[in-house]
Structures are given as structure tokens and as C-alpha cells.
C-alpha positions, 0 to 999 in steps of 0.5 A, a space after each residue: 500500500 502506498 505510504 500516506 506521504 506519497 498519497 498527500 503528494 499526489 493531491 498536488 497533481 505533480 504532473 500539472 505541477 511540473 507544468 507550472 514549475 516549467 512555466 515558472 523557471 521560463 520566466 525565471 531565465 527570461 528576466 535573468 537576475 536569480 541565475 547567478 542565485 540558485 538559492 532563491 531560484 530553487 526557493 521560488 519554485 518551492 514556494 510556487 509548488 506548495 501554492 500550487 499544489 495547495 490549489 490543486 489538493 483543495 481541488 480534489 478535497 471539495 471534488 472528492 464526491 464528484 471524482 467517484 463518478 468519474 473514470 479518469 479520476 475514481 481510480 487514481 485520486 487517493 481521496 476517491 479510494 480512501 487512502 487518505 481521509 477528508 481531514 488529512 487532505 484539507 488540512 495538507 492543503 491548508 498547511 502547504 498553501 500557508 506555507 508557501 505563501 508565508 515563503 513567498 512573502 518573506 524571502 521575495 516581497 508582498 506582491 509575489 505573496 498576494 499573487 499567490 495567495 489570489 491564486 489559491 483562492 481564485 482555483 481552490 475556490 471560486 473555480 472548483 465551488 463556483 465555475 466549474 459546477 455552473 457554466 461551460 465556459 469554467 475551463 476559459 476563466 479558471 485558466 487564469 490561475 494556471 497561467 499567473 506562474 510566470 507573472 509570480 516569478 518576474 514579480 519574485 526577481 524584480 519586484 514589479 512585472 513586465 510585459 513578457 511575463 503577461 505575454 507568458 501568462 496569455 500564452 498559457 491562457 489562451 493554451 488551457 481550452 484547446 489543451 483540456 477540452 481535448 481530454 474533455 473530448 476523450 473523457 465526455 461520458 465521465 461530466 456527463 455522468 458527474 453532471 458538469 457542464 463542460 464543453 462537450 457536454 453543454 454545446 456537443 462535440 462540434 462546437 467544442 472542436 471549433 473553439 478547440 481550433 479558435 483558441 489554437 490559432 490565437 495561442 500560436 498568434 501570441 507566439 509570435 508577440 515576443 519578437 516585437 521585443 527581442 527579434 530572434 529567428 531562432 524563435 521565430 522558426 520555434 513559434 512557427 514549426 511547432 505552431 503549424 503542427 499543433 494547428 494541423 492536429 487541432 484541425 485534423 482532430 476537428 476532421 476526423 472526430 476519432 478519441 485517437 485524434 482528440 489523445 493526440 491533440 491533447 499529448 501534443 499541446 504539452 509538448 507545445 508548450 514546454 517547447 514554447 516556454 523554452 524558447 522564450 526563456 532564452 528569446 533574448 539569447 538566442 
């Protein structure tokens, strides 16, 4: 059986996790001062992941009932399986979010602390109680929260933000609806079957996969954003190649309608996007 610790850790959803922590470390590089200080580089990170986990494991405390119904939960959360209790979930939540809010404030500055403190608030709460439960559009807004990594990291390095972190945080928002209503896609039956109005199951398959191509064409426009900045044609053909295949996919998902298309979709947009988070790291290098 597996040790309590390594349950609690799953709450975070580590693999959503190290999404955030590649968000946050590109735009770490990008602005450049904490490289020469990897103490606090490694220490904002750490302070990002226990907020972020913290959104996450409070995700999964209040969704408990719901991630029961579902497939793709009910046999991978720790909560839905009772290998850990109701209490000792929102208590870990509780404490690492304390805990790195605290970390954020006090080795960074105000700022970086509130940000994620809002960021907690805005994903453990108003998105897990409010949106995701009552409108299709829950996925649109409550990319908000997984998009503010890089934004916390500018504002941890230098105390006040910039453009090119806002750039990172469109980027990322404009990314999460193609990126996870390709997965709602696969796994349509499991909202239905929880009664939450995702996408799919609200406006039905077409309609999603247009949106799904829409949002795909204005994240690979956004790209294209940071060489008003710093030109780079390295960047520019980054932007361009990986672009073109995630638009292709995004399309041939729409042609085809097959749960193969829609995987293939979705295990794409990740590779996009840590490709994308790691040519702008180094945009002004390269």
C-alpha cells in the first residue's frame, strides 16, 4: 500500500505541477537576475509548488464526491479510494498553501505573496465551488490561475512585472481550452455522468472542436508577440514549426472526430508548450 506521504503528494497533481514549475523557471531565465542565485531560484519554485499544489489538493478535497463518478479520476485520486481521509487532505492543503505563501512573502516581497495567495483562492475556490459546477465556459476563466506562474516569478526577481511575463501568462491562457477540452473530448461520458457542464457536454462535440481550433490559432498568434521585443529567428522558426503542427492536429482532430485524434491533440499541446516556454526563456539569447 502506498505510504500516506506519497498519497498527500499526489493531491498536488505533480504532473500539472511540473507544468507550472516549467512555466515558472521560463520566466525565471527570461528576466535573468536569480541565475547567478540558485538559492532563491530553487526557493521560488518551492514556494510556487506548495501554492500550487495547495490549489490543486483543495481541488480534489471539495471534488472528492464528484471524482467517484468519474473514470479518469475514481481510480487514481487517493481521496476517491480512501487512502487518505477528508481531514488529512484539507488540512495538507491548508498547511502547504500557508506555507508557501508565508515563503513567498518573506524571502521575495508582498506582491509575489498576494499573487499567490489570489491564486489559491481564485482555483481552490471560486473555480472548483463556483465555475466549474455552473457554466461551460469554467475551463476559459479558471485558466487564469494556471497561467499567473510566470507573472509570480518576474514579480519574485524584480519586484514589479513586465510585459513578457503577461505575454507568458496569455500564452498559457489562451493554451488551457484547446489543451483540456481535448481530454474533455476523450473523457465526455465521465461530466456527463458527474453532471458538469463542460464543453462537450453543454454545446456537443462540434462546437467544442471549433473553439478547440479558435483558441489554437490565437495561442500560436501570441507566439509570435515576443519578437516585437527581442527579434530572434531562432524563435521565430520555434513559434512557427511547432505552431503549424499543433494547428494541423487541432484541425485534423476537428476532421476526423476519432478519441485517437482528440489523445493526440491533447499529448501534443504539452509538448507545445514546454517547447514554447523554452524558447522564450532564452528569446533574448538566442
Amino acid at each position: 500500500m502506498m505510504a500516506p506521504g506519497l498519497n498527500l503528494f499526489k493531491l498536488t497533481k505533480p504532473r500539472i505541477m511540473l507544468l507550472v514549475l516549467a512555466a515558472g523557471t521560463s520566466a525565471l531565465v527570461a528576466e535573468g537576475s536569480m541565475i547567478a542565485d540558485p538559492d532563491r531560484f530553487f526557493i521560488f519554485l518551492l514556494g510556487l509548488f506548495l501554492t500550487g499544489g495547495c490549489a490543486n489538493a483543495m481541488n480534489q478535497y471539495f471534488e472528492r464526491h464528484i471524482d467517484t463518478k468519474m473514470k479518469r479520476t475514481s481510480g487514481k485520486r487517493p481521496l476517491p479510494q480512501n487512502k487518505i481521509t477528508p481531514g488529512q487532505a484539507l488540512i495538507f492543503s491548508i498547511l502547504i498553501g500557508a506555507g508557501g505563501v508565508v515563503l513567498l512573502a518573506s524571502a521575495f516581497n508582498l506582491l509575489t505573496g498576494t499573487l499567490a495567495l489570489s491564486t489559491i483562492l481564485f482555483y481552490g475556490l471560486l473555480y472548483t465551488l463556483w465555475l466549474k459546477p455552473r457554466t461551460s465556459q469554467n475551463i476559459v476563466i479558471g485558466g487564469i490561475a494556471g497561467a499567473m506562474a510566470p507573472v509570480g516569478a518576474w514579480t519574485a526577481a524584480t519586484g514589479s512585472t513586465a510585459l513578457l511575463p503577461w505575454i507568458m501568462f496569455l500564452l498559457i491562457f489562451l493554451w488551457t481550452p484547446p489543451h483540456f477540452w481535448s481530454l474533455a473530448l476523450c473523457f465526455r461520458d465521465d461530466y456527463v455522468k458527474a453532471n458538469l457542464p463542460m464543453m462537450p457536454v453543454v454545446k456537443g462535440d462540434n462546437k467544442t472542436l471549433n473553439l478547440i481550433l479558435f483558441y489554437t490559432i490565437i495561442t500560436v498568434c501570441v507566439t509570435f508577440a515576443p519578437l516585437f521585443i527581442s527579434f530572434s529567428r531562432i524563435y521565430l522558426c520555434f513559434s512557427l514549426v511547432f505552431g503549424t503542427i499543433f494547428i494541423y492536429k487541432s484541425f485534423m482532430a476537428k476532421r476526423k472526430k476519432c478519441r485517437s485524434r482528440y489523445r493526440g491533440l491533447f499529448q501534443y499541446s504539452i509538448v507545445y508548450l514546454f517547447a514554447m516556454l523554452s524558447a522564450l526563456a532564452f528569446v533574448d539569447v538566442i
